[in-house]
Phi, psi and omega in degrees: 000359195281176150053000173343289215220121191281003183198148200252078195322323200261025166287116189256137181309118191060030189278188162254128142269134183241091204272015160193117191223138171257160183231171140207132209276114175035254169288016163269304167322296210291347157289351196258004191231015171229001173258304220261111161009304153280128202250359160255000151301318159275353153295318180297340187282311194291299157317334208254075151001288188283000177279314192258330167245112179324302188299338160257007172257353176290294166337293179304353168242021154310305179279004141275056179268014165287006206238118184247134197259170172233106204258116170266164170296121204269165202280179026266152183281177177271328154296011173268329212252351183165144191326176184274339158314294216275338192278348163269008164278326165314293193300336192271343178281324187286314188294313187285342173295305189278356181276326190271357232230297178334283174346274196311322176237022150018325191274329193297296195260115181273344209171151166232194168232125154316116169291162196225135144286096184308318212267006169217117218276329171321318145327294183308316226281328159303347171267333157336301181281346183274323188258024169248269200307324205237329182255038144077024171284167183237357169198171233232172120237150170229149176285159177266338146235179161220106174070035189117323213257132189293156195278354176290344194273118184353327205305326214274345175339283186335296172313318183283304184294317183302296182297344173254335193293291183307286185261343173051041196234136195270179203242155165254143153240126155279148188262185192188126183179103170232176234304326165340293171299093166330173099225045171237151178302324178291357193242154164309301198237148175280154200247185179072326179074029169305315176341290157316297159282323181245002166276326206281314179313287142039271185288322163318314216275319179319325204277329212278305182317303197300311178289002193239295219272349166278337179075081171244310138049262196281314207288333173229086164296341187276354153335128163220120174241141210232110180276152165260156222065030190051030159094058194340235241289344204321300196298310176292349175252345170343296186276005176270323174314312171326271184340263119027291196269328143017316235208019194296126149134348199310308195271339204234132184258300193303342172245154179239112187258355190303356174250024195277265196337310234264329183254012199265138175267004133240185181272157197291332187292318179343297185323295174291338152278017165278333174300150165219139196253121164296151181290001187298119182212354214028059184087006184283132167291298149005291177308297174309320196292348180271331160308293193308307197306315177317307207262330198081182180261013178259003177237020163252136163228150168303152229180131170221002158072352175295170336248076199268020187270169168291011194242340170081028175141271185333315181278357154284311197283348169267317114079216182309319162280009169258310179308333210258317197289331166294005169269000180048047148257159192337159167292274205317348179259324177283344194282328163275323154343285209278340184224312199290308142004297199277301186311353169253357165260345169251035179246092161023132159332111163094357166254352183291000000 
């Protein structure tokens, strides 16, 4: 199964890859709108015009046309949506929604990333090879949990190895997390919708610790993960981590940590700057310039979040390309932002 397609034809040379962005296909909607719960998650879904109608997020991306998206499945997930039965019938509607979305504009969508059942991992790894081997996805996405449950727990290996061992394709990660995850112990729900703009970094930064402090690494070192935010809160807290986690057992009587540090074949931060952060920051130059120092410019990729802006798509992706061009870097560094980067990420292992 591996490696099916050895190049991604419609990749244009000195283009934009706007490498995580969303759709969501039709017939997937209308499973998210007879399943899911939240009922202001599906208004939101259901107004945001350019998730769902092709034709009009191609219009909308009229005034970018140097820029071709690699598009994933916007959230709620197919283990969101429905039992470990029901979620690889799911997953196979988001893929094959997004595989026709490709078909159809091929120059726009070069490609996409597979959704996966998390809650069924025999499953993923079979629907894995079927949206890889047969409709021509280039990577996986995954959630930062699944229903709860961390991605470091045994069950979920198998997946994390198929996709860099196998198929040699790297995985997005989203972050999930809703209004349930408090954040006062006295209250149900989070309020504000903090769950969201300051839980999802949050929740990135949680996920990033579990893999690196499980030694998932070490066991695949060729794991390639595309965080999304830019590894949220990581870069910016980068020296209290350091620092800090430096002393990992320090603090905990009930756990014994004391061999973490001690059995990692590198220093720990190394581990976390194996990861790679998208420009989604929502336009801050700032933000970005602390990504780059953390992360380097070969693990930053351009990135637009589209179409979660207040503009319903446009406005990220100018954005996201304002932030990068106010940082006054080199062509060659922006030339890895905006291409070279993604394009060694989405090329089969040793071919990028």
């Amino acid at each position: 199964m591996a490696h099916t397609h050895s190049h991604i034809p419609n990749l244009r040379h000195g283009g934009k890859i706007d490498i995580y962005n969303h759709v969501m296909p039709p017939a997937y909607l209308e499973e998210v709108k007879r399943r899911f719960a939240d009922a202001g998650m599906v208004k939101r879904l259901s107004n945001i015009r350019n998730l769902w109608d092709i034709e009009a997020r191609v219009e909308m991306l009229a005034p970018f046309p140097e820029v071709q998206q690699i598009i994933t499945l916007a959230t709620p997930g197919p283990e969101t949506l429905g039992g470990p039965d029901e979620s690889p019938a799911l997953a196979r509607i988001a893929n094959d929604g997004m595989a026709e979305i490709c078909a159809r504009y091929p120059d726009r969508f070069p490609t996409f990333v597979a959704a996966m059942p998390m809650n069924n991992v025999s499953e993923s790894l079979r629907e894995m090879d079927r949206a890889i081997g047969t409709l021509g996805a280039r990577g996986i996405e995954i959630k930062t949990n699944v229903n709860g449950r961390p991605l470091d727990d045994p069950e979920f290996f198998p997946i994390f190895e198929h996709a860099s061992r196998t198929h040699g394709v790297p995985i997005w990660m989203h972050p999930e997390r809703s209004p349930a995850m408090t954040d006062y112990a006295c209250e149900p729900k989070s309020r504000y919708e903090i769950w969201q703009v300051m839980g999802w970094p949050y929740e990135t930064t949680a996920a990033m610790a579990r893999i690196v402090f499980s030694g998932l690494f070490d066991k695949l070192p060729d794991l390639r993960i595309i965080t999304h935010h830019c590894g949220g809160m990581l870069p910016y807290f980068s020296g209290r981590a350091e620092t800090l986690w430096a002393q990992l057992g320090s603090r905990t009587a009930d756990e014994d940590y004391s061999h973490v540090l001690r059995d990692m074949k590198k220093p720990m931060m190394d581990y976390f700057k194996m990861f790679y952060g998208d420009t989604v920051l929502g336009g801050s130059a700032s933000a970005l310039r602390c990504g780059l120092d953390f992360f380097g410019d070969d693990h930053v990729v351009f990135a637009s979040d589209c179409p979660f802006d207040p503009e319903g798509g446009p406005m990220f992706v100018r954005d996201g390309i304002a932030s990068i061009e106010a940082l006054d870097l080199p062509e060659a560094i922006k030339s890895k932002l905006y291409f070279d980067n993604a394009k060694g990420l989405l090329s089969p292992r040793g071919t990028g």
